[in-house]
N, C-alpha and C positions, 0 to 999 in steps of 0.2 A: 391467533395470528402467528404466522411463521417468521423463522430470525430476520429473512432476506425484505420482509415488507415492516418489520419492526426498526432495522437499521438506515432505510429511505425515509422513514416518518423521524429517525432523530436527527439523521444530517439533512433531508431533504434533496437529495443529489437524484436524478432521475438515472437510469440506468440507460446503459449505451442502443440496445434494443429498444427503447422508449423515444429518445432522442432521434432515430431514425424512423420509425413512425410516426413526430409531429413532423418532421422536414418531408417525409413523404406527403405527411397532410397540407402542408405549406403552401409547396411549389404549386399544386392546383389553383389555390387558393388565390397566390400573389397574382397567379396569369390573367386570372380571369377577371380582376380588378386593375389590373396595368395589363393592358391589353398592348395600349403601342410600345412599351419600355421589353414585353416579353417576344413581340413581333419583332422588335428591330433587333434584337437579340438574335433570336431562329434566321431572320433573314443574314445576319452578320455572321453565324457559324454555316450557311448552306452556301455564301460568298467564299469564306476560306475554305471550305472542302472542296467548290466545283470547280473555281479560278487558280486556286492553288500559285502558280510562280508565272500565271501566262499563257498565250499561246505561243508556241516558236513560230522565227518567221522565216519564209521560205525563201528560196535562193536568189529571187527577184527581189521579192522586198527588202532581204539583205544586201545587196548589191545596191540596191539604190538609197537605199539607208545611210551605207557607209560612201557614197558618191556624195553625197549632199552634207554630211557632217565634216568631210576632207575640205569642202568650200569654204568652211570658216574658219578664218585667220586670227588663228591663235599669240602669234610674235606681232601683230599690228596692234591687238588691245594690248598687250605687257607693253610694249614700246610706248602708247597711249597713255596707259596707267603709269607708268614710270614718269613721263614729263610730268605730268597731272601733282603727281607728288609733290619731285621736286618744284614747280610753282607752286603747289600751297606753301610747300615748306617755308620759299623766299617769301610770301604775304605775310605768313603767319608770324615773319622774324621782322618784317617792316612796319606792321603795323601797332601802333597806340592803342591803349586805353581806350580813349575814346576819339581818337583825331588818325588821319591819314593823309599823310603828305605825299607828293608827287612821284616819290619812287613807293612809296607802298601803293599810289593808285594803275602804276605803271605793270607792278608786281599781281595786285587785284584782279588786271584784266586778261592781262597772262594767263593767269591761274583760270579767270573764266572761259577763256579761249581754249584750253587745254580741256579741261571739265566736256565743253559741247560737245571737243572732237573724240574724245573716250565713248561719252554717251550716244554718239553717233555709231561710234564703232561695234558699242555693245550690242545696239537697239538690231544692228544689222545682223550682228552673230546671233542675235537670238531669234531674228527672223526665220533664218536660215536651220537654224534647230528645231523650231515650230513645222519648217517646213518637212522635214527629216522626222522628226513626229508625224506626222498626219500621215506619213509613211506607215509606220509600223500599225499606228491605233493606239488604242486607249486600253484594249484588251489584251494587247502583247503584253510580250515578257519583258520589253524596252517600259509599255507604261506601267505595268504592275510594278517590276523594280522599282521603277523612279517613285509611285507611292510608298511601298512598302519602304524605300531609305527614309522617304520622309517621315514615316511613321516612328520610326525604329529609333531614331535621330531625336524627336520631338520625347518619346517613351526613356527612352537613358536620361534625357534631361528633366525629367519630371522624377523616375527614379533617386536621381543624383540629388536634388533637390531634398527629395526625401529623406534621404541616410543624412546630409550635412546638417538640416534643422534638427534631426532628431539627435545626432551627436551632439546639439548644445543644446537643445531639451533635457536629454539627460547627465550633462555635468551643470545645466543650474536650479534642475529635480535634486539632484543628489547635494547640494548647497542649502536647499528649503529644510530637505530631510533630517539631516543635521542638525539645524536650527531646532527642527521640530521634535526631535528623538523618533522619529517616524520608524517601526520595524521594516526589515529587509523585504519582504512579503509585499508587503504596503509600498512600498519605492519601484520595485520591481513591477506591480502590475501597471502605476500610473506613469510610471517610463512604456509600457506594451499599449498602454492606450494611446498613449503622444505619438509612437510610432505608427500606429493603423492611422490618427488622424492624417500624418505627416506625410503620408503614402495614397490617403486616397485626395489628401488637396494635391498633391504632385502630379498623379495621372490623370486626374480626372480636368484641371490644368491643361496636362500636355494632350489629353484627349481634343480639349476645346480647342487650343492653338492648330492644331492637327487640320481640323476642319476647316478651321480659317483659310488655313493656308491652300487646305486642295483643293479648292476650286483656280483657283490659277494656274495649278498645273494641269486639271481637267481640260481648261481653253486654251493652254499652251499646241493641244492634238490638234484644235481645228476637226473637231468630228462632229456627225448629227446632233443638234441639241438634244433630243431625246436619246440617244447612248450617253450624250455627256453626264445628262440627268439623272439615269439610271446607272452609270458605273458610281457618281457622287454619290448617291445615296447609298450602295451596294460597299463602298469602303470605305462609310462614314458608319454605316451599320457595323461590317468587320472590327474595326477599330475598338467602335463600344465593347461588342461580344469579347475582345481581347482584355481589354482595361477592364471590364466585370469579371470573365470569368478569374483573371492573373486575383481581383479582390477578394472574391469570393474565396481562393485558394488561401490568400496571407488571411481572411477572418476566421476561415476554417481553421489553418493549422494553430493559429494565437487559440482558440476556442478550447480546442484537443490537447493544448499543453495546459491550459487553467485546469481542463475537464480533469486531466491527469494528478496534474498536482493535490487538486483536493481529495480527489478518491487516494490519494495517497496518505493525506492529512486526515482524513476519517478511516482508514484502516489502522493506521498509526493511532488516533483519538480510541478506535474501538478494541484495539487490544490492550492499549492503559487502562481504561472499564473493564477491561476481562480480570485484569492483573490484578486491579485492585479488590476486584469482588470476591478473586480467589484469597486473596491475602487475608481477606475481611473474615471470610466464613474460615479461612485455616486461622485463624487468631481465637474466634467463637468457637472451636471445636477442639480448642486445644485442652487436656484437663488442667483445673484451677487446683491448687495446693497453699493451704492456710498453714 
């Protein structure tokens, strides 16, 4: 038996060449067993290579695009929202506990009068944007953007999510540790596991919220149901492919730094064994004098 298959049988560490021969072996494997998990996937990378940012739209469509979004009155809903305020403000300063006297039901109705007339105002502005949508499509650069903010939006917040819980994962990891005399080594990887957990509840989270939410802005275009169907599914698939592949990269690179460190720690282990052995037989070979 040779050094290189002597020193895998003491630490047991597979070699990096090896490791990439079962991931080759893998990936067949998983597909063909999660059939829709690796379909929705292919179809969500063949969505962002083909659709990319959109299509542009042309000088008609943009002319009537931007015709129909000058029609909503932007200083009518601020003017709106501003009364709106100021009556809740006065309710919210008139009114009890649990009772309401004639100047807080006075202030109440106010407040409700003003509420209608905003929501009226909005209901119209957003008409008028649906309309100004159904313009462009769903397959424009107008609706791609408007998905892709929302994605982007939803994905930082799941992110954000991520770094804040694991920043107090790991100062009340390192509080346990303490307690426990836990070595550095030992803290350190269950701090790297609390972070992959904290990362994939966070996307995968903003993943779900994501989809929720586009379908609303799918029937906001007013397009054929069957494009609407099909672009929903086509950037709810995207989405996934992004939130997998972005995890697959943080398990990978978490993987490759464990993978690293140990091959560090059994090169470092096998040359203390070398050291020692040499020492051993220089000690047995030394001449003895009585």
């Amino acid at each position: 038996m040779n050094n290189r298959n002597r020193q895998q049988q003491i630490v047991g560490l597979p070699e990096p060449s090896d490791l990439g021969r079962m991931i080759i072996r893998g990936v067949p494997r998983f597909a063909k067993r999660h059939k829709v998990i690796s379909g929705s996937y292919i179809i969500g990378i063949l969505t962002i290579l083909l659709i990319g940012s959109g299509t542009k739209l042309n000088l008609d469509q943009r002319r009537e695009y931007n015709s129909i979004m000058q029609t909503i009155d932007l200083q009518a809903e601020f003017d709106a929202s501003q009364d709106f305020f100021i009556a809740d403000s006065a309710y919210r300063a008139s009114k009890g506990w649990f009772t309401c006297d004639g100047l807080c039901q006075r202030n109440k109705k106010r407040m409700e009068e003003s509420k209608h007339r905003l929501d009226l105002i909005r209901k119209e502005g957003e008409a008028r944007m649906s309309d100004a949508k159904s313009v462009a499509g769903l397959f424009s650069e107008v609706g791609v953007g408007e998905v892709q903010e929302s994605f982007w939006g939803y994905f930082a917040s799941g992110k954000q999510f991520a770094k804040r819980q694991s920043m107090w994962d790991a100062m009340f990891m390192s509080f346990r540790s303490m307690r426990r005399d836990e070595k550095f080594v030992e803290y350190a990887l269950n701090v790297l596991m609390q972070v992959l957990v904290n990362f994939s509840m966070g996307l995968v989270m903003a993943l779900v919220l994501f989809v929720i939410g586009l379908w609303s802005i799918v029937r906001s275009y007013q397009s054929n149901p069957l494009v609407a169907v099909v672009f929903f599914v086509a950037a709810a698939c995207a989405a996934f492919s992004f939130v997998a592949t972005y995890l697959i990269a943080i398990y990978g690179a978490a993987a490759g730094g464990v993978y690293g460190v140990l091959k560090v720690a059994e090169t470092n282990a096998r040359a203390q064994r070398i050291q020692g052995r040499q020492r051993q037989q220089y000690m047995g070979n030394r001449p003895h004098y009585d």
